[in-house]
GUGUDO-263281 format. One record per residue (C-alpha): residue in one letter; x negated, y, z negated. Coordinates in steps of 0.2 Angstrom, whole numbers, padded with zeros to 4 digits. Layout:
BEGIN
pt rest: A; X: X; Y: Y; Z: Z
...
! end
This chain:
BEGIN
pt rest: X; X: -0686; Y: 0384; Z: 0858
pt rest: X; X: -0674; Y: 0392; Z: 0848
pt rest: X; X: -0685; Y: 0405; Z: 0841
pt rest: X; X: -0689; Y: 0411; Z: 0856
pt rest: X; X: -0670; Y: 0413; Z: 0864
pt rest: X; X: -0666; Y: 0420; Z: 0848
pt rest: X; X: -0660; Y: 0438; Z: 0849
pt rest: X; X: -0672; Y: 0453; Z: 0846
pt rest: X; X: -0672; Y: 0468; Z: 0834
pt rest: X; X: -0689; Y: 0480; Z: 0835
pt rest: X; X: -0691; Y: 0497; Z: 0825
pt rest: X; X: -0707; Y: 0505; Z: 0825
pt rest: X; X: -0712; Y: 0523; Z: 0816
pt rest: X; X: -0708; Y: 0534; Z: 0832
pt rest: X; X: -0697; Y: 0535; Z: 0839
pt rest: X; X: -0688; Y: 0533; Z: 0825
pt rest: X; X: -0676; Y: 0520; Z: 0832
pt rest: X; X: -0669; Y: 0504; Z: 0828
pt rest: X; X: -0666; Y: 0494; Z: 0845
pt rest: X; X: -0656; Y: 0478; Z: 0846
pt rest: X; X: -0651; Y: 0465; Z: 0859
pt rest: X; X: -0634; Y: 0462; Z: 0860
pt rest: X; X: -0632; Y: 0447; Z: 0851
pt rest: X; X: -0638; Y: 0455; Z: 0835
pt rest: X; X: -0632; Y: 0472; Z: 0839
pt rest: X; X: -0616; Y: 0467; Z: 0837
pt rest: X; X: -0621; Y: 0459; Z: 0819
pt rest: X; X: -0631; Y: 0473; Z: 0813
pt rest: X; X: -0629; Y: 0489; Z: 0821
pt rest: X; X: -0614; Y: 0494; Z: 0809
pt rest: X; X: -0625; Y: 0489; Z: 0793
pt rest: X; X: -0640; Y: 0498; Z: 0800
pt rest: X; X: -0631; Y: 0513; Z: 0806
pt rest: X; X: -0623; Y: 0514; Z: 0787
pt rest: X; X: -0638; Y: 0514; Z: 0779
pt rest: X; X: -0645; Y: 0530; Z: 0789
pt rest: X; X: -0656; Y: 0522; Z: 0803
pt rest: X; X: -0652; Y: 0526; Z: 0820
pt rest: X; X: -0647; Y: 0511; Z: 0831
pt rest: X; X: -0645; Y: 0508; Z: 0851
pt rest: X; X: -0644; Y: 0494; Z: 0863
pt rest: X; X: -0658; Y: 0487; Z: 0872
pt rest: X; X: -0652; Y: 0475; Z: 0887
pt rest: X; X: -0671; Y: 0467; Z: 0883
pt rest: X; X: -0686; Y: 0466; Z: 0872
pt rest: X; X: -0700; Y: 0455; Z: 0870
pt rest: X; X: -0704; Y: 0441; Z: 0882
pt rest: X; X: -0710; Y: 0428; Z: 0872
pt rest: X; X: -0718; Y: 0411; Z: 0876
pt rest: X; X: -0722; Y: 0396; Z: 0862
pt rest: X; X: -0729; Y: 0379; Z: 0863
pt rest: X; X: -0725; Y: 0364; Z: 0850
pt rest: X; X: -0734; Y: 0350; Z: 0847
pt rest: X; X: -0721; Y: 0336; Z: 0837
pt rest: X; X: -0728; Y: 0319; Z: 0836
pt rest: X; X: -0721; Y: 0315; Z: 0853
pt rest: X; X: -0731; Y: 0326; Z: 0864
pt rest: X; X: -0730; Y: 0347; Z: 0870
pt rest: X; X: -0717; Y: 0354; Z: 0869
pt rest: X; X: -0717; Y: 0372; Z: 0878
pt rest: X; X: -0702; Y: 0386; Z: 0877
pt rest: X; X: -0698; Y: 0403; Z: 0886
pt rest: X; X: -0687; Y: 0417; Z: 0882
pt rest: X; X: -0674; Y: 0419; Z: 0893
pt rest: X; X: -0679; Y: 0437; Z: 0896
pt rest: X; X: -0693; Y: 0431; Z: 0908
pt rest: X; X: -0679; Y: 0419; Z: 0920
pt rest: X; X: -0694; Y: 0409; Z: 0921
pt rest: X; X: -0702; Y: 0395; Z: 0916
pt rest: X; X: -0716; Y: 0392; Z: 0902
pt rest: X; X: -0733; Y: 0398; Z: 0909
pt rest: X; X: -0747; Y: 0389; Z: 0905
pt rest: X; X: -0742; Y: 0374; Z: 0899
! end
């Protein structure tokens, strides 16, 4: 569950960009920025959706992102 709560970064070749979510933009961006790559805010990245199986049963999870619930479980 916490994985998928967790803050976002994505970079990719072009645009040659580094976007963050603001709870790691506020960690990184400085750092980033320092060592030559461009950085800007993203309000939100990827939606993500996970499933656990621990000894007691499923367990399934949903980024906040969605304002949802986990589909298909």
């Amino acid at each position: 569950n916490a994985a998928v709560q967790h803050p976002r970064l994505h970079h990719q070749w072009q645009p040659d960009v580094a976007w963050l979510e603001a709870g790691v933009y506020r960690e990184l961006s400085a750092s980033l920025a320092s060592k030559g790559h461009t950085v800007r805010e993203s309000r939100g990245l990827a939606v993500s959706q996970a499933i656990r199986w621990p000894p007691s049963g499923i367990e399934p999870a949903s980024a906040p992102r969605k304002r949802g619930q986990p589909a298909g479980y």
